[in-house]
Every structure is written in structure tokens, then in C-alpha cells.
Backbone as a printed PyTorch tensor [residue, N CA C, xyz], in Angstrom:
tensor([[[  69.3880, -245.4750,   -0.3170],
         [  69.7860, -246.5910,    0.5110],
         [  71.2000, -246.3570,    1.0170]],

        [[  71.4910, -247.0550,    2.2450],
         [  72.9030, -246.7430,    3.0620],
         [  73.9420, -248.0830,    2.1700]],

        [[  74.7900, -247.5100,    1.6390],
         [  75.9610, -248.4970,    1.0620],
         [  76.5150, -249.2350,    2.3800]],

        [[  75.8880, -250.4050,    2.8780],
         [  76.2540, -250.7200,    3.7540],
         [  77.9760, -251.4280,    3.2910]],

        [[  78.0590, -251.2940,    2.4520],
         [  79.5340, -252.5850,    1.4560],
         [  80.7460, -251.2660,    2.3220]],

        [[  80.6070, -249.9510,    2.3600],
         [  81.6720, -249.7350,    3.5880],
         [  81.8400, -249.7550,    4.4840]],

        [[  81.0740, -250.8510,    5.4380],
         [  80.9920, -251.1210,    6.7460],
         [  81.8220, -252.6880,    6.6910]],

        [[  82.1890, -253.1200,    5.9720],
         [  82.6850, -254.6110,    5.7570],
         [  84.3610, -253.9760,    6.6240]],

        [[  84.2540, -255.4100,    7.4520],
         [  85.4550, -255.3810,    8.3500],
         [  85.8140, -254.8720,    9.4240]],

        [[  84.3150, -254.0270,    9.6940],
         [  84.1190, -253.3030,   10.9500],
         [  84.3490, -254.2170,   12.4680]],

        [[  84.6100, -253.1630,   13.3550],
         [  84.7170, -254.1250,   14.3840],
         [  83.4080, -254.4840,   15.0460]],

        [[  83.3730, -255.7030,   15.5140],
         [  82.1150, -255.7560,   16.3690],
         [  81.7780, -255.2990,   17.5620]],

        [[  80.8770, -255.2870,   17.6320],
         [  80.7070, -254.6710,   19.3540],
         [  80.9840, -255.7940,   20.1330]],

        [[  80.9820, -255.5420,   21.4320],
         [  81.4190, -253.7080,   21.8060],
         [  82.1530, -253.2530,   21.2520]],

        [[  82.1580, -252.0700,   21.5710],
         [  83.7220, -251.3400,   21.0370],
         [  84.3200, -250.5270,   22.5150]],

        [[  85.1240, -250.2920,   22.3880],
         [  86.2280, -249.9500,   23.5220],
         [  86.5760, -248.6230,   23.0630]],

        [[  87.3250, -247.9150,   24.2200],
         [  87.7580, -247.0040,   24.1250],
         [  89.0720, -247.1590,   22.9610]],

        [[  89.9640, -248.4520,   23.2720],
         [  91.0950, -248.3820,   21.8230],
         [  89.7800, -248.3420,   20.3510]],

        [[  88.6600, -248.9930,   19.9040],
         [  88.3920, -248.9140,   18.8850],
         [  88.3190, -247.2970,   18.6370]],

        [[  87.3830, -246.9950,   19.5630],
         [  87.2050, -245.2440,   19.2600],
         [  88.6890, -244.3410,   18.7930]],

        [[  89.5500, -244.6480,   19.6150],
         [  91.0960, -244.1840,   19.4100],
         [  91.6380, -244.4440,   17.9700]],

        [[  90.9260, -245.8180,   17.6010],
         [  91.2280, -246.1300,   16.0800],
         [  90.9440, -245.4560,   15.2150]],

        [[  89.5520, -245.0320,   15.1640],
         [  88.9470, -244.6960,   14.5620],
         [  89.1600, -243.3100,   14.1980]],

        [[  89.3780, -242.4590,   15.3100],
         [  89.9290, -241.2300,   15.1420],
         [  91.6470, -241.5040,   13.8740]],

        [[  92.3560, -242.1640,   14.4920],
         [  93.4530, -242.1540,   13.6640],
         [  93.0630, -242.4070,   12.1390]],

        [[  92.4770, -243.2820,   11.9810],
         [  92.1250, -243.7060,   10.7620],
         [  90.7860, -243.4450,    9.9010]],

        [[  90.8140, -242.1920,    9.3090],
         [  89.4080, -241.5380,    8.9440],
         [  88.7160, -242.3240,    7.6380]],

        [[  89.4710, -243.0280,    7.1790],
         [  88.6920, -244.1110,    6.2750],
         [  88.2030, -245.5950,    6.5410]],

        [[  88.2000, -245.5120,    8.3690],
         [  88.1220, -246.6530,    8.8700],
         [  86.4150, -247.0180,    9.0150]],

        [[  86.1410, -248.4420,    8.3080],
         [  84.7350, -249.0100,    8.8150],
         [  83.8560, -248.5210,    9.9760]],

        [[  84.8320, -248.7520,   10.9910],
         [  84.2540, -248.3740,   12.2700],
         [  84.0170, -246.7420,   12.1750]],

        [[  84.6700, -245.9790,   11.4980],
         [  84.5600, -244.4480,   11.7640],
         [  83.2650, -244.0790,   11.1330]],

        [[  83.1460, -244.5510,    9.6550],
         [  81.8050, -245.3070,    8.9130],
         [  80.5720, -245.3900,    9.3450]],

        [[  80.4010, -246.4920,   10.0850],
         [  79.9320, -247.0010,   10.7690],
         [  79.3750, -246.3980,   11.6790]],

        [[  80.1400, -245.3970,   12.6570],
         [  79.8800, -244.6110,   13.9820],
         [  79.1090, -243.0810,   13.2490]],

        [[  79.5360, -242.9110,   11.9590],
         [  78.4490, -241.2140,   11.6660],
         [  77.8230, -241.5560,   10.7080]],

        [[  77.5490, -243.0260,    9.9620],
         [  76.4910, -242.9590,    9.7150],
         [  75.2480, -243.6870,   11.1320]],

        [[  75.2960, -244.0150,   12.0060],
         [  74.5970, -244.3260,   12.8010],
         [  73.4610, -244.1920,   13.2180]],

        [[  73.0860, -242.6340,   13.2550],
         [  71.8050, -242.3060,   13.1090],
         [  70.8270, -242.2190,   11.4550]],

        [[  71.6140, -242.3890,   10.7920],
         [  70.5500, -242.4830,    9.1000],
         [  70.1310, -244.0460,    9.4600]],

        [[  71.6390, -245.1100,    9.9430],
         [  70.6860, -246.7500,   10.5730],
         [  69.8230, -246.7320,   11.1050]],

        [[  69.8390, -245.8390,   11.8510],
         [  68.2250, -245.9940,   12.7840],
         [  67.3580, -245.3360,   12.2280]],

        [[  67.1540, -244.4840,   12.1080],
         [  65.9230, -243.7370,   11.0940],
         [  65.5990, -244.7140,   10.3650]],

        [[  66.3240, -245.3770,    9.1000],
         [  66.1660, -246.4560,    8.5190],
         [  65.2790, -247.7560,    9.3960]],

        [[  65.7080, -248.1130,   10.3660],
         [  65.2090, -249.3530,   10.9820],
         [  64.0330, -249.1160,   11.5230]],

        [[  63.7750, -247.5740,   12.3720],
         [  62.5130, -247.1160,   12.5680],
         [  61.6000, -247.2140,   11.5700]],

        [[  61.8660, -246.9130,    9.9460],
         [  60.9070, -246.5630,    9.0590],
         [  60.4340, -247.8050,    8.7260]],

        [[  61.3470, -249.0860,    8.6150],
         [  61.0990, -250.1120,    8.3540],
         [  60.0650, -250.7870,    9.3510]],

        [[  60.7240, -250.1840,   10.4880],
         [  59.3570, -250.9910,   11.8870],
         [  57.8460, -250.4330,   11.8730]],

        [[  57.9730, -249.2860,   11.2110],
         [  56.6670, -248.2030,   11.2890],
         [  56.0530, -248.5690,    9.8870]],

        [[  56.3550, -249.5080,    8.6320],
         [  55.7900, -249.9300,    7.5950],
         [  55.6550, -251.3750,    8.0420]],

        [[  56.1000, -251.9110,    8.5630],
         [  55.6710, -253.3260,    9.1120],
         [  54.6020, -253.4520,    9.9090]],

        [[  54.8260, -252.6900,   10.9640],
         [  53.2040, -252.6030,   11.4810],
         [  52.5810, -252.3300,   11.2850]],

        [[  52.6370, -251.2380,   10.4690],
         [  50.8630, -250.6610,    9.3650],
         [  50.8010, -252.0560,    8.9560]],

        [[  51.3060, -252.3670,    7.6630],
         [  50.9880, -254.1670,    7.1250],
         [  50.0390, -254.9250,    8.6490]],

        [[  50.8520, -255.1630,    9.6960],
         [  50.4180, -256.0530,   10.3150],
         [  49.0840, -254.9920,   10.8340]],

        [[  48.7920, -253.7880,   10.9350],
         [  47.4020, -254.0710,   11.8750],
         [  46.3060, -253.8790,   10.6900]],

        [[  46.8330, -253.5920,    9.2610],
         [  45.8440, -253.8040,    8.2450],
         [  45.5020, -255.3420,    8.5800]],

        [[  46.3670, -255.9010,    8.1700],
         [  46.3100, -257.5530,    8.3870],
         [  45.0660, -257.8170,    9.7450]],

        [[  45.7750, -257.4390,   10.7780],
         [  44.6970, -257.7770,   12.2160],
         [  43.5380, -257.4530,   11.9840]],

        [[  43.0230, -256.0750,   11.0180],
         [  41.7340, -255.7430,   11.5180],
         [  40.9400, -256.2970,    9.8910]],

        [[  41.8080, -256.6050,    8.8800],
         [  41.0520, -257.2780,    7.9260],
         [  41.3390, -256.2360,    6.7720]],

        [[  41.6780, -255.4200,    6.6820],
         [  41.6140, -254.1110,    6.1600],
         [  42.6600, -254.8570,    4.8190]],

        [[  43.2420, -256.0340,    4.6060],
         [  44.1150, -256.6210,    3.6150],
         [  44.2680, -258.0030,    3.6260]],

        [[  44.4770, -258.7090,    2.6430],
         [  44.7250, -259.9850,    2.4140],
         [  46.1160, -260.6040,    2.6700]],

        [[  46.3500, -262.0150,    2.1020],
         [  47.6470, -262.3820,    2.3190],
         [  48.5610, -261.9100,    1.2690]],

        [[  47.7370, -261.4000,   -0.1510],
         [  48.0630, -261.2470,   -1.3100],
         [  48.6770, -259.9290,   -1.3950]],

        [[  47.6080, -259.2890,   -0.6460],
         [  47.8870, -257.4120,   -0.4800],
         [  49.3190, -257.5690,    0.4360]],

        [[  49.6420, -258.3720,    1.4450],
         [  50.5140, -257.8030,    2.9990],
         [  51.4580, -258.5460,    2.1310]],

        [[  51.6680, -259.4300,    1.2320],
         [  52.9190, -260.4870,    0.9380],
         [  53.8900, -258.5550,   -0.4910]],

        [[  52.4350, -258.5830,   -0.9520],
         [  52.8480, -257.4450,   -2.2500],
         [  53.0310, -256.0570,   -1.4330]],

        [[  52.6330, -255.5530,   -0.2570],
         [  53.2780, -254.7480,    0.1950],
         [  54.7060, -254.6830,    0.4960]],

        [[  54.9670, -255.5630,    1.3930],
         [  56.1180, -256.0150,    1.8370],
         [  57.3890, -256.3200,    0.9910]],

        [[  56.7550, -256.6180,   -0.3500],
         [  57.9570, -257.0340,   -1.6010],
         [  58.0160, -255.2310,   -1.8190]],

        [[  57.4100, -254.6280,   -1.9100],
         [  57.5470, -253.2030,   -2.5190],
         [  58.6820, -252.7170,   -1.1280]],

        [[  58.2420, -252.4970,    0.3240],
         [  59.6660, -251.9050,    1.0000],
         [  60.5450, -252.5210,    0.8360]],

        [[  61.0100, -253.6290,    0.3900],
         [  62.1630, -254.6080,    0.6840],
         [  62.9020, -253.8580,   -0.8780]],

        [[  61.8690, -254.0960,   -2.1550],
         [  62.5500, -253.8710,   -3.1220],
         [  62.7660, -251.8830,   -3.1040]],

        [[  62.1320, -251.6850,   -2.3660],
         [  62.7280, -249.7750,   -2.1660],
         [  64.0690, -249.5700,   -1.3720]],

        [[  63.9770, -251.0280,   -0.1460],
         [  65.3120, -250.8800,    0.5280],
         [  66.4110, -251.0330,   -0.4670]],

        [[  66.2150, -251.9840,   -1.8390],
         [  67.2970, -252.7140,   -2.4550],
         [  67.8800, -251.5570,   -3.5840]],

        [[  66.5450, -250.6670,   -4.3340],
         [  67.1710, -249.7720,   -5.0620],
         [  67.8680, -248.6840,   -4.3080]],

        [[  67.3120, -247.9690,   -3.1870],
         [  68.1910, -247.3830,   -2.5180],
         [  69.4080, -246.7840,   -2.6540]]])
């Protein structure tokens, strides 16, 4: 899992050309953080969107219950949490 706890204090977007300038100066900065881990976030958010919709078209075509899609769903959430 991504320690998101060193992203606390980051700037929000947008960001500007001064944040980028910051960021360079300051190599322990949130935002610098933030900017190279960026692509492991998305991979992450992809994997999460690509296990949600399996759930949902099991769900659509019957292929699972409310019992099965509620206990799937606790299993990625609690894989995101040990992480």
C-alpha cells in the first residue's frame, strides 16, 4: 500500500509553475512526494476500478449475491488497508 501520511500538507491543485520550482528546491517536500509517486496512484486506482467492475458485472449477470459482492468488496478494501 502507498503511505499516503507523506502526502499531508501537499499543495492542492492546480499547481503552478512556482509549486514545481518548490518542489525541486525542497526534496522532502509533499508535493515532490506526491509528483513521483503519481503513477503507482494510478495503477492503484485503475486496479481498484478493474475489481469493482468484475463485482458489478458478476452482480448484473447473477453470477453473485449481495452476500458474495458486499464480502468481496470488504476483502479489496481490507488488502488496500494492510498494504
Amino acid at each position: 500500500m502507498i503511505d499516503t501520511d507523506k502526502y499531508e500538507g501537499h499543495t492542492p491543485a492546480p499547481w503552478t509553475i512556482l509549486t514545481i520550482d518548490t518542489m525541486r528546491q525542497y526534496p522532502d517536500s509533499p508535493c515532490l512526494k506526491l509528483a513521483q509517486d503519481a503513477p503507482l496512484l494510478l495503477e492503484e486506482v485503475k486496479r481498484l476500478r478493474h475489481e469493482l467492475l468484475l463485482i458489478l458485472s458478476d452482480f448484473q449477470t447473477r453470477k453473485t449475491d449481495m452476500y458474495e459482492m458486499r464480502n468481496r468488496i470488504e476483502t479489496i478494501l481490507k488488502g488496500v488497508d494492510e498494504e
